[in-house]
PAZAPA-4460 file (N, C-alpha, C; in steps of 0.05 Angstrom, whole numbers, plus 32768, in hexadecimal, padded with zeros to 4 digits):
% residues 113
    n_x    n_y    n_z   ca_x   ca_y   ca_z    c_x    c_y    c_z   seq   type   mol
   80B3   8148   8099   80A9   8132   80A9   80BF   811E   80AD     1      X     A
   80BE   810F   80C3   80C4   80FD   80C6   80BF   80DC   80CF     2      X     A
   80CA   80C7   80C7   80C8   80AD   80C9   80D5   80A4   80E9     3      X     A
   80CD   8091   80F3   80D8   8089   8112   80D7   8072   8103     4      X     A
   80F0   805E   80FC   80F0   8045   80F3   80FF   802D   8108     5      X     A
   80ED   8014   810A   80F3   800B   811E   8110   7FFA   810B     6      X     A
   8127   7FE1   811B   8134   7FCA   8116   8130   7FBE   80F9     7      X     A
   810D   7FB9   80F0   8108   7FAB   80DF   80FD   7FB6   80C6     8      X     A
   8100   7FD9   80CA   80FE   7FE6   80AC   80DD   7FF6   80AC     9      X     A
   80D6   7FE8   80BB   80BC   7FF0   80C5   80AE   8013   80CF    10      X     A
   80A4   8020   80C5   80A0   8039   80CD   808C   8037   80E5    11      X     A
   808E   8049   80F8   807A   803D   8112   8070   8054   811B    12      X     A
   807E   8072   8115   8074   808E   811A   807D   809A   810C    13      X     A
   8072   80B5   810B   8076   80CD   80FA   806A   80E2   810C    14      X     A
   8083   80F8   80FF   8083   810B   8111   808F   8121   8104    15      X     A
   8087   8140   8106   808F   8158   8100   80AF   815A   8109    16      X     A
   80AE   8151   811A   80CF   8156   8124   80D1   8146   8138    17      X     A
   80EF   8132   812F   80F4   8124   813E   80FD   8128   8157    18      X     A
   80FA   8108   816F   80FD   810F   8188   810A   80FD   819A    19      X     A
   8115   80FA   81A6   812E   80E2   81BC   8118   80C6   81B3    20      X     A
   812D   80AD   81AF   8120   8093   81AA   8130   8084   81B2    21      X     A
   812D   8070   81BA   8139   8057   81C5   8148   8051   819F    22      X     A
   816C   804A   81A8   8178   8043   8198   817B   802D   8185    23      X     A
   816A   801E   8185   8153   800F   816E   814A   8019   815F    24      X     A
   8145   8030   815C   813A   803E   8147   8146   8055   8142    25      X     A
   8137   8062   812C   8148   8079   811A   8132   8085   810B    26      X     A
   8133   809F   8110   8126   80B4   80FD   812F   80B8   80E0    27      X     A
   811C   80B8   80CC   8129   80BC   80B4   8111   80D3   80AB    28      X     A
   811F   80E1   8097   810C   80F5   808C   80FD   80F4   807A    29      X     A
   80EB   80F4   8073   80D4   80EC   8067   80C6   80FB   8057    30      X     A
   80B4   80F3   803A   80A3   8108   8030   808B   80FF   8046    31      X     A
   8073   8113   803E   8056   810D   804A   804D   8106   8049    32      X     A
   804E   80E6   8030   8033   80D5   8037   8049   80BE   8041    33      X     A
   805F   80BA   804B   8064   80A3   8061   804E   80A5   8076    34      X     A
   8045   8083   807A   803A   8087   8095   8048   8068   80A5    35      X     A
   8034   8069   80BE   803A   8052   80CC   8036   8042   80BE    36      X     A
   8042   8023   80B4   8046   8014   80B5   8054   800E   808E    37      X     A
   8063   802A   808A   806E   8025   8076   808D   8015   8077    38      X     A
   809C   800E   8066   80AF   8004   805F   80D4   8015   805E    39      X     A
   80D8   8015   8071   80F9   8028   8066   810D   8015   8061    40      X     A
   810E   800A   8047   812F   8000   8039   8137   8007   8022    41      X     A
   814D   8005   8024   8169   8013   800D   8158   8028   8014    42      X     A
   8156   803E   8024   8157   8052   8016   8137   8064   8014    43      X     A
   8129   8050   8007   810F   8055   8001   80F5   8047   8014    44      X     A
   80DC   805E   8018   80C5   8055   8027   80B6   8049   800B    45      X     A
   80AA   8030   8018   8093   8021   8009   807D   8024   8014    46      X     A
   8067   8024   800A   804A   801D   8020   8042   8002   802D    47      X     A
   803C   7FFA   803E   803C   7FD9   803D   8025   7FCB   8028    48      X     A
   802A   7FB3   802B   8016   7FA6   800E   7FF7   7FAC   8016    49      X     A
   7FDF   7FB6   800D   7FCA   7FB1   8016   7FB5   7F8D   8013    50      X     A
   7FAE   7F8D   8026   7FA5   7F6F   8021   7F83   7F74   8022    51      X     A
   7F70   7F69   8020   7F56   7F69   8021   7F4D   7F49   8026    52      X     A
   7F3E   7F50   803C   7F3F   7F30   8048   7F20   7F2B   803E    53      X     A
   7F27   7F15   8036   7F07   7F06   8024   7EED   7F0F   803A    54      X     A
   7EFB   7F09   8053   7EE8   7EFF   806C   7ED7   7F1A   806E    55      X     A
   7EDE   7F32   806A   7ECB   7F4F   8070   7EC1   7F56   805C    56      X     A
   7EC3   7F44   8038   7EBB   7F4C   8027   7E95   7F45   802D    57      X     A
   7E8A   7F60   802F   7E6C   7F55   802E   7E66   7F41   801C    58      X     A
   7E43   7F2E   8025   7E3C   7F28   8010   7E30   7F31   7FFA    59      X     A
   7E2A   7F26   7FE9   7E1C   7F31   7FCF   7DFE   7F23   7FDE    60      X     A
   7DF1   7F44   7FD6   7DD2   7F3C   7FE0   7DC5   7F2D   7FC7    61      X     A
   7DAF   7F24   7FC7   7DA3   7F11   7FB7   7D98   7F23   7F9F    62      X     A
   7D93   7F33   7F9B   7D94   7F4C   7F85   7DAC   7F49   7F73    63      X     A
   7DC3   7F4E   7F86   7DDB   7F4D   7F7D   7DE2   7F31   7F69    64      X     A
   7DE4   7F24   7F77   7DE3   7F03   7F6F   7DD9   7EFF   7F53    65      X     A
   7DC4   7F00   7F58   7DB0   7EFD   7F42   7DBB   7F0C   7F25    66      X     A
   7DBE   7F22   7F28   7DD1   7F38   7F18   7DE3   7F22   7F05    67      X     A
   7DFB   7F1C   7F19   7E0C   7F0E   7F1A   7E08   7EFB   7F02    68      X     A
   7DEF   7EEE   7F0C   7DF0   7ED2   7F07   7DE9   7ED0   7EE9    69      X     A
   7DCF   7EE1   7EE2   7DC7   7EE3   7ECC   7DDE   7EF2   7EB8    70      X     A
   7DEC   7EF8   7EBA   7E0A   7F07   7EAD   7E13   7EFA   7E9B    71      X     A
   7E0D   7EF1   7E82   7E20   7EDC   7E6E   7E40   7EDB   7E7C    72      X     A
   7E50   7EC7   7E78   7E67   7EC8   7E7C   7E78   7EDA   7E69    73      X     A
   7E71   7ED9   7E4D   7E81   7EE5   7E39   7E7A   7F09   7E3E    74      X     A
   7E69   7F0F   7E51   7E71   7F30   7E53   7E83   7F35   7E6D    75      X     A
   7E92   7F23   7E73   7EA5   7F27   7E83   7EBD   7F27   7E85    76      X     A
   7EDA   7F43   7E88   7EE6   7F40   7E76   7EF4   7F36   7E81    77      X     A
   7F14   7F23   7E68   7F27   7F19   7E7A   7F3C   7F2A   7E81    78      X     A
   7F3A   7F44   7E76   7F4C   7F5C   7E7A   7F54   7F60   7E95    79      X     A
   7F6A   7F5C   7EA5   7F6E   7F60   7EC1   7F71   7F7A   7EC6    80      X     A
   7F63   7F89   7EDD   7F5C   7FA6   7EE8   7F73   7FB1   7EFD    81      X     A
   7F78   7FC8   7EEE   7F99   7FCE   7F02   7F90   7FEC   7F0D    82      X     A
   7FA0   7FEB   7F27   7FA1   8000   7F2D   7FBF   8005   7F37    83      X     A
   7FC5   8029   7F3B   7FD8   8031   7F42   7FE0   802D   7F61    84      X     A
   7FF6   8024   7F66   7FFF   8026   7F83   8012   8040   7F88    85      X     A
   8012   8051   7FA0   8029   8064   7FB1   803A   8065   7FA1    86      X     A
   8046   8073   7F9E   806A   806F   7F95   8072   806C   7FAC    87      X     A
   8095   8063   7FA9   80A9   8058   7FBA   80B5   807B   7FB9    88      X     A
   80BD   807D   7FD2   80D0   809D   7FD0   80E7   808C   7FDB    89      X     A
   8103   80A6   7FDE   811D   809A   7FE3   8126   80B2   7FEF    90      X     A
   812A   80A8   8007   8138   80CC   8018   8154   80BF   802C    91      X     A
   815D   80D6   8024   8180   80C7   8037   818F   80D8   8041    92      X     A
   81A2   80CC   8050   81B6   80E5   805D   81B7   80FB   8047    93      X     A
   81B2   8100   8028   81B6   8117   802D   8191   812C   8019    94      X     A
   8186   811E   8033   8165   812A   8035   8155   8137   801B    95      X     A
   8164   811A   8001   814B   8124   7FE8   8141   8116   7FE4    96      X     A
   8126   8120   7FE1   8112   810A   7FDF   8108   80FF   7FBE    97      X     A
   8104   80F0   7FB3   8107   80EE   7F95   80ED   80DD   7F92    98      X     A
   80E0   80D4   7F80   80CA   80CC   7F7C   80D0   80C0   7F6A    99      X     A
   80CC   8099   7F73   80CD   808A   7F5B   80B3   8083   7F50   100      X     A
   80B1   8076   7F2D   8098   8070   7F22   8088   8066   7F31   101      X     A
   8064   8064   7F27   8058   804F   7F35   805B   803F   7F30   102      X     A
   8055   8028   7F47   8059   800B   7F3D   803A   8008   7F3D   103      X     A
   803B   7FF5   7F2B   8021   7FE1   7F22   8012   7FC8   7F2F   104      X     A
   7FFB   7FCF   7F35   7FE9   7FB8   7F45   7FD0   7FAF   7F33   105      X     A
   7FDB   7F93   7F34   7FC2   7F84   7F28   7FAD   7F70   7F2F   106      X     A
   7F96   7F7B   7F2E   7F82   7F6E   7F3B   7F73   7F61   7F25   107      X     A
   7F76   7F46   7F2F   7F61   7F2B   7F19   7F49   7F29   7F24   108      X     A
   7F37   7F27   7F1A   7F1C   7F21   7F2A   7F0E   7F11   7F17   109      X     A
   7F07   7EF5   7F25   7EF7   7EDB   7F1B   7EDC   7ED3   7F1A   110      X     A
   7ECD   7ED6   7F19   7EB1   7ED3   7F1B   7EA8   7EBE   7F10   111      X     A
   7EA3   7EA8   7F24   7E97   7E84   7F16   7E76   7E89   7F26   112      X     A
   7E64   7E79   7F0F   7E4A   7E78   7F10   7E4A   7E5F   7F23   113      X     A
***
């Protein structure tokens, strides 16, 4: 596979085999889970950051709430909840692809009565 990377590092297509592009950009070779709107520097693709916007988080129905509410504070832990992110790959003029560790994401979550 390949990466179509625009000026700003930016991945914008992918494609089985590359094809004529306006000289702003550059094909680079890629493992399979590059997609649109990943990261190409030094070397290596990143994923971009994921964000979650408060505004589409549903509400908590009144069931829910209630749940919530009645919850002592002390069964709630202060342990912060991680999850794994993509690895970063690294592919280059000379087309090996290498797989660095995962990096680490940490999610805090606050809950005030």
């Amino acid at each position: 596979m390949h990466a179509l990377i625009d000026k700003t590092g930016r991945v914008i297509e992918t494609a089985a085999v590359p094809f004529d592009v306006h000289p702003d950009f550059r094909w680079i070779e890629a493992p399979g889970h590059v997609q649109t709107g990943h990261v190409y520097a030094d070397g290596r693709f990143t994923a971009p950051a994921v964000s979650l916007p408060l505004a589409e988080k549903p509400a908590m129905t009144g069931q829910e709430a209630a749940a919530v509410s009645a919850t002592p504070a002390s069964s709630f832990s202060e342990t912060p909840v991680t999850a794994t992110a993509e690895p970063e790959t690294k592919a280059g003029p000379e087309r090996e692809i290498q797989a660095e560790p995962f990096q680490r994401l940490e999610i805090h979550i606050h809950l005030h009565r």
